[in-house]
C-alpha positions as CSV (number, residue, x, y, z in Angstrom):
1,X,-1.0,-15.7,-34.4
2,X,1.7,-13.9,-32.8
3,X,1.7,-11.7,-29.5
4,X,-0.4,-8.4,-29.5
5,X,1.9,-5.9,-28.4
6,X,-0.3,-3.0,-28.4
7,X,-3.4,-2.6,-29.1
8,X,-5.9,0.4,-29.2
9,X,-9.6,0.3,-27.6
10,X,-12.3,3.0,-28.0
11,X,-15.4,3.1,-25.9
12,X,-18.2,4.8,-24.1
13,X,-18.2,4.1,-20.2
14,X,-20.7,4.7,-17.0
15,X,-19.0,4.5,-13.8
16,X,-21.3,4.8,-10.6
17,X,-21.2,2.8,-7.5
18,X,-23.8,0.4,-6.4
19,X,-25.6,-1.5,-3.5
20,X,-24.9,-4.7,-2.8
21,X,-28.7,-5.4,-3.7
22,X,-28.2,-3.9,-6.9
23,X,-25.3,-5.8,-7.5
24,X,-27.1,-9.2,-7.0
25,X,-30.0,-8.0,-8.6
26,X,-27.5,-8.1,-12.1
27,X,-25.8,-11.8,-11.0
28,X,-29.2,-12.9,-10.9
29,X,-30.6,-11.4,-14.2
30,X,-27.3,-12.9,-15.6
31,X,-27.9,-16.6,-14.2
32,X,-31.6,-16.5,-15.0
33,X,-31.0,-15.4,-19.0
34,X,-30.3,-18.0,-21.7
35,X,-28.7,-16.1,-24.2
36,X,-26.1,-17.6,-25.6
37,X,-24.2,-14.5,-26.2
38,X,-23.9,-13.9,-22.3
39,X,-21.6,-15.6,-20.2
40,X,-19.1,-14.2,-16.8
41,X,-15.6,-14.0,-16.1
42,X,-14.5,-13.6,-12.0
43,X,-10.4,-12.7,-11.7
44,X,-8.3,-11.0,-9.4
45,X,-7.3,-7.5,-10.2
46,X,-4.8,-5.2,-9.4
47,X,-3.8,-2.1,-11.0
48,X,-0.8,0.4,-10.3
49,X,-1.5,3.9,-11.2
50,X,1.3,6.5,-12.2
51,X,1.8,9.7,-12.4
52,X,3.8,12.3,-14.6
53,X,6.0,15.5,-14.3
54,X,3.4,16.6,-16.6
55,X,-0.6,16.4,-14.8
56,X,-3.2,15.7,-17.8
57,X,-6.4,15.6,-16.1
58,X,-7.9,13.5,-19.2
59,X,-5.0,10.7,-19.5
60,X,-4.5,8.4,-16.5
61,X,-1.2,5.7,-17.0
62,X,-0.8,2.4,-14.9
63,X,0.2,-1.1,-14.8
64,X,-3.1,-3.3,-15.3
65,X,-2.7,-7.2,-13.9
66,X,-5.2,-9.8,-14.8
67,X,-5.7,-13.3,-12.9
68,X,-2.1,-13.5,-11.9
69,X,-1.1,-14.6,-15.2
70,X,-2.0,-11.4,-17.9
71,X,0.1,-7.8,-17.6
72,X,-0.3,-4.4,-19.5
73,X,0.8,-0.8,-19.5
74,X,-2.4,1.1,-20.0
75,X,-2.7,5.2,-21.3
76,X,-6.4,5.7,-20.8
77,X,-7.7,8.9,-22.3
78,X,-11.1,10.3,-21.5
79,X,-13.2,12.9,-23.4
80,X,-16.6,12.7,-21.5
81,X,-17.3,9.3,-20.8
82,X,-15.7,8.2,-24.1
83,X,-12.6,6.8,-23.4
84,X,-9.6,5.8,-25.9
85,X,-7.3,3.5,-24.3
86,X,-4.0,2.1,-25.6
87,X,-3.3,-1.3,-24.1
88,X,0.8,-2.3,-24.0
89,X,0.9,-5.4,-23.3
90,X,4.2,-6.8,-20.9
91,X,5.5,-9.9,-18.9
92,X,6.0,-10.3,-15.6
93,X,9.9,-9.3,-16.1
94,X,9.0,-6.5,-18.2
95,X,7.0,-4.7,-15.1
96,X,9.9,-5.5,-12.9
97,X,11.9,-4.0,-15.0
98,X,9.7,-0.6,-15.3
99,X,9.2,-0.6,-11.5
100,X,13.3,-0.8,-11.5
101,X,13.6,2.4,-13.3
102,X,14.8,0.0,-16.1
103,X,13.3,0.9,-19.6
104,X,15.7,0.1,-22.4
105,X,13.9,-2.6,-23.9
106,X,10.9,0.2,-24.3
107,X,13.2,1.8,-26.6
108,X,14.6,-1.3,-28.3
109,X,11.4,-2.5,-29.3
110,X,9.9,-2.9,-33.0
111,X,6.9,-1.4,-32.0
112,X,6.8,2.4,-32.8
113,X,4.4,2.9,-29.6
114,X,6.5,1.1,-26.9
115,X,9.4,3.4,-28.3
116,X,6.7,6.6,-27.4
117,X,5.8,5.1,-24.3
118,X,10.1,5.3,-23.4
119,X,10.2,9.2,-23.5
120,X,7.4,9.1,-21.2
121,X,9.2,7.3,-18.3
122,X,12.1,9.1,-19.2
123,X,11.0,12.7,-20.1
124,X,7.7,13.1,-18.2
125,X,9.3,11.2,-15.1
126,X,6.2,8.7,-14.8
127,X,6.1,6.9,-11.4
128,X,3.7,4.9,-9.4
129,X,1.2,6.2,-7.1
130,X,-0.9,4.4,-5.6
131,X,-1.9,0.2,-5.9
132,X,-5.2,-1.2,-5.8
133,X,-6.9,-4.7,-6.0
134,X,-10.3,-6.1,-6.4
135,X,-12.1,-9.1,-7.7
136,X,-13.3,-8.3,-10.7
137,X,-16.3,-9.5,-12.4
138,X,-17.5,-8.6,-16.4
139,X,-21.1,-9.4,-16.9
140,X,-20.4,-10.1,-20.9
141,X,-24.1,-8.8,-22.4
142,X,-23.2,-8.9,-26.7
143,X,-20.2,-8.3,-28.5
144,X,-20.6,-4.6,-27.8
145,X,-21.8,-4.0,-23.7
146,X,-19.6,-5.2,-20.4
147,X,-21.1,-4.8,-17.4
148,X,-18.0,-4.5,-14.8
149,X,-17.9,-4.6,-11.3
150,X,-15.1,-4.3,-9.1
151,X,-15.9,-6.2,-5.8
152,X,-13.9,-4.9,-2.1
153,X,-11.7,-2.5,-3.2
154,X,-8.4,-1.8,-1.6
155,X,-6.2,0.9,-2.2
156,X,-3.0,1.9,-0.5
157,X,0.3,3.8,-0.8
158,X,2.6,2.4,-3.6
159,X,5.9,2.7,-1.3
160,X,8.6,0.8,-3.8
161,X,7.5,-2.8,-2.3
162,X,6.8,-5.9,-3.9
163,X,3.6,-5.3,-6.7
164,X,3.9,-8.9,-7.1
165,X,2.9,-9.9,-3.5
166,X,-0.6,-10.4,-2.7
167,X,-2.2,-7.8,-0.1
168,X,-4.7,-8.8,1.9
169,X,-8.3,-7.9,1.2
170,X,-9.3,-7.2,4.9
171,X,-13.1,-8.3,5.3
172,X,-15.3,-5.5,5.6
173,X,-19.4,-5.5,7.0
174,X,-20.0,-3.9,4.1
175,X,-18.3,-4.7,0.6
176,X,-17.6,-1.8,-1.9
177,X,-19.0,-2.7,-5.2
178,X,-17.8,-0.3,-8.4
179,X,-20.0,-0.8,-11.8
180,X,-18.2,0.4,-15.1
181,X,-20.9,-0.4,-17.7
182,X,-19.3,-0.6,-21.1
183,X,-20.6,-0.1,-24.8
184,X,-17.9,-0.3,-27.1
185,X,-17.4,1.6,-29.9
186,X,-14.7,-1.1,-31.7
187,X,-13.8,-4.3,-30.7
188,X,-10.5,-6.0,-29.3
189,X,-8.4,-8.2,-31.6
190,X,-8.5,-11.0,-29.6
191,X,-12.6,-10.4,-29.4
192,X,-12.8,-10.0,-32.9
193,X,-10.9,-13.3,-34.0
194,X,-13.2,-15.0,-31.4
195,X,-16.2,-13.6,-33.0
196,X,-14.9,-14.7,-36.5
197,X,-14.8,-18.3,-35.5
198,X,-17.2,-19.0,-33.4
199,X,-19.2,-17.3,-36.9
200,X,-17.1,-19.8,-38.8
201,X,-18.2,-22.6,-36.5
202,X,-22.0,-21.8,-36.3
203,X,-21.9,-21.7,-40.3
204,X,-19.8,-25.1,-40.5
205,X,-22.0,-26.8,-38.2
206,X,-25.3,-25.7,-40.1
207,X,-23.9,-26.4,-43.6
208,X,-23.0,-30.0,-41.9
209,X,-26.5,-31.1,-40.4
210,X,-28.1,-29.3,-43.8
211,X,-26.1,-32.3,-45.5
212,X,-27.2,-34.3,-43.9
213,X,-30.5,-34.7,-44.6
């Protein structure tokens, strides 16, 4: 299967903050369930919002980085607390090569929306704002609810250095804790292949010890 360039996500979100007691309340229900269908991810975070000539309230743009290792351009559009986000998804290069005012290869690219997403570097003059990291941690309930939580939040300036170089989360008495909880409305490709296999699996398995006897 080949890269997933962009890809378009639809769903209804919750954001509130919570105590650290109510975050540990959910790590526990988590570690005490024994669904199969749950299981958690823990990665570092950090996220590089930008801004346009052109303010929409509803539409927020930045870079999204995953464990080190994973890299998108995001346009997240709210109506409510539905949001519709468009997920771009980049190397490491490519981002240098946005934060260098660089974006050719936007406009060179097969893909009709990396050739919109061009005219807005270029015509609604996006630049970055503001960085911040986390941990973040996705409480995975079904194929349809997340539970996020973004753990000691940092956010600072975005003053042209190095994206790239770890900041120090300074230790805090108190740790911030952010809970986004998630129903979505369609799933991810990468979700939905998952889903199709495992599926595939379960059945293959059954059919194979039903032979069996």
């Amino acid at each position: 299967m080949g890269k997933i360039l962009v890809e378009k996500l639809s769903y209804t979100e919750v954001n509130k903050n919570i105590s650290q007691a109510e975050y540990e309340k959910i790590q526990e229900e988590y570690l005490l369930s024994a669904s199969p269908e749950k299981y958690m991810i823990s990665m570092p975070v950090r996220v590089l919002m930008f801004e346009g000539v052109e303010k929409e309230p509803n539409i927020r743009y930045y870079i999204y980085e995953e464990d080190h290792t994973n890299f998108f351009f995001i346009q997240n559009q709210t109506n409510g607390h539905v949001a519709n986000k468009t997920k771009f998804s980049l190397t490491q290069e490519e981002v240098q090569k946005i934060l260098n005012g660089d974006y050719r290869f936007l406009l060179e690219s097969d893909e009709p929306a990396m050739n919109s997403l061009y005219f807005q570097f270029t015509i609604n003059k996006l630049h970055p704002t503001y960085k911040k990291e986390c941990t973040r941690k996705i409480f995975h309930q079904n194929r349809f609810l997340d539970i996020v939580i973004d753990i000691s939040i940092k956010r600072t300036p975005f003053e042209g250095s190095d994206f790239f170089s770890p900041q120090k989360l300074y230790a805090q008495k108190t740790s911030s804790f952010r809970c986004h909880t998630r129903q979505y409305l369609t799933l991810s490709k990468p979700i939905s292949s998952l889903l199709k296999y495992n599926e595939q699996l379960l059945h293959n398995q059954t059919g194979n010890a039903n032979a069996g006897r």
